[in-house]
DRENDO-1510 file (C-alpha; in Angstrom, 1 decimal, always signed):
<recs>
REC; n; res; u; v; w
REC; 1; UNK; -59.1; +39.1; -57.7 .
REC; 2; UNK; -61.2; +38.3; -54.8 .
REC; 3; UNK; -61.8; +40.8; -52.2 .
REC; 4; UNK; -62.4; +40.1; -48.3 .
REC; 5; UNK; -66.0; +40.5; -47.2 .
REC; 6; UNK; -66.3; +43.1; -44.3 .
REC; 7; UNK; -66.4; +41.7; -41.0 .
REC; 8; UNK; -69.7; +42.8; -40.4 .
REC; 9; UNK; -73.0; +40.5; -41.1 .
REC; 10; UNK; -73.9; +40.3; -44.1 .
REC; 11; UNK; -77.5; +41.7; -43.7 .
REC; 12; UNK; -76.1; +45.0; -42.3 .
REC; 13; UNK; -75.2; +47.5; -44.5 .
REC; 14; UNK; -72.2; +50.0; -44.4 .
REC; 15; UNK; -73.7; +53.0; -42.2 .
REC; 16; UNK; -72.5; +55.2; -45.7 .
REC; 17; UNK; -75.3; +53.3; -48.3 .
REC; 18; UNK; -78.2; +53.0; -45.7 .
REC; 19; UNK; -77.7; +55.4; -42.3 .
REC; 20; UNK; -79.1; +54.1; -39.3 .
REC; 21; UNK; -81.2; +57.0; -38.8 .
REC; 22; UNK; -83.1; +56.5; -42.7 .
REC; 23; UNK; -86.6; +56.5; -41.6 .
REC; 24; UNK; -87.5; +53.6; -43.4 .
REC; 25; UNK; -84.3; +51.7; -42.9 .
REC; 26; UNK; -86.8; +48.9; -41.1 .
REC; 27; UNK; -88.8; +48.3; -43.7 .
REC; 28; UNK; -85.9; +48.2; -46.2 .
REC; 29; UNK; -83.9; +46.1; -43.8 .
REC; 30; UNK; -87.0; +43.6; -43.6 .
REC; 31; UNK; -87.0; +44.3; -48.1 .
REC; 32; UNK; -83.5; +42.6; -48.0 .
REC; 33; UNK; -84.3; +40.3; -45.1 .
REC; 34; UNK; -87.0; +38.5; -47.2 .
REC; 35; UNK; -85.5; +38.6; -50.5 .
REC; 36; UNK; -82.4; +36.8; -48.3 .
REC; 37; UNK; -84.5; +34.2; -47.0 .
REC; 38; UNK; -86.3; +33.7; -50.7 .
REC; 39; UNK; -83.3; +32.9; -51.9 .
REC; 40; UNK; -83.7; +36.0; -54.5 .
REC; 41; UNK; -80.6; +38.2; -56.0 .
REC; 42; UNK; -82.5; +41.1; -55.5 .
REC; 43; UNK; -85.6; +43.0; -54.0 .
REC; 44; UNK; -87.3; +45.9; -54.8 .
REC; 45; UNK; -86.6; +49.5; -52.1 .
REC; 46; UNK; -89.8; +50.1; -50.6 .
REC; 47; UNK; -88.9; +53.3; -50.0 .
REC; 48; UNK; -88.0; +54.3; -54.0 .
REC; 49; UNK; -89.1; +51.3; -56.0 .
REC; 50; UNK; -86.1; +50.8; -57.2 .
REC; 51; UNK; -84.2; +47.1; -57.9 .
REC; 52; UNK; -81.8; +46.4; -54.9 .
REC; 53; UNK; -79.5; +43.3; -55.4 .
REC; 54; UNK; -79.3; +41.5; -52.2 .
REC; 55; UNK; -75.7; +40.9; -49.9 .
REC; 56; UNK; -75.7; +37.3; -50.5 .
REC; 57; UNK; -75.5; +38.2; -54.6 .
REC; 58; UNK; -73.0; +40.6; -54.5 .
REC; 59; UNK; -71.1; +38.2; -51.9 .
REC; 60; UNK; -71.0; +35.3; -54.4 .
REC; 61; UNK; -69.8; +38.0; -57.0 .
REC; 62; UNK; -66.2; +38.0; -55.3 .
REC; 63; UNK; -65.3; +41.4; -55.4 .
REC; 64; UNK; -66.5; +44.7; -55.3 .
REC; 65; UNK; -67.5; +46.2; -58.3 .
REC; 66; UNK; -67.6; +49.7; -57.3 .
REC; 67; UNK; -71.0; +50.7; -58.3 .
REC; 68; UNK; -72.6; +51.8; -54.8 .
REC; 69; UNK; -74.7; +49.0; -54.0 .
REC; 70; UNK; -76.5; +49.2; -50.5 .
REC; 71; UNK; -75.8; +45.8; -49.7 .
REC; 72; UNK; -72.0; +45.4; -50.5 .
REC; 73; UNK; -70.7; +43.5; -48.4 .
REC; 74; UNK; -67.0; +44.1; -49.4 .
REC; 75; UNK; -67.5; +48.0; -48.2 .
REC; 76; UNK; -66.1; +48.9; -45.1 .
</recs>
């Protein structure tokens, strides 16, 4: 099954998985933002070091997978 992406751009994630108010939501943003124009399926958080797969990867997956990605771009 193939979900619907959300209708919101791609490189903004669901207030829920990153809150406009993180304190070091730029610098994440900017993370994603340049693994995006890399062409890479993921990045790692600047602000936990941990591996981050980007919106365009999970787009291309299809669905949601229901594992709490950042980027999901199925999420509402």
């Amino acid at each position: 099954m193939v979900d619907q992406p959300a209708a919101r751009p791609p490189n903004e994630p669901q207030p829920t998985r990153l809150a406009p108010a993180h304190p070091r939501r730029a610098i994440i943003l900017a993370a994603h933002d340049r693994a995006l124009d890399a062409g890479a399926d993921s990045y790692v958080d600047p602000a936990s070091g941990y591996t981050v797969l980007t919106s365009a990867f999970l787009l291309a997956r299809g669905a949601c997978c229901d594992s709490g990605c950042r980027h999901c771009p199925y999420l509402e």
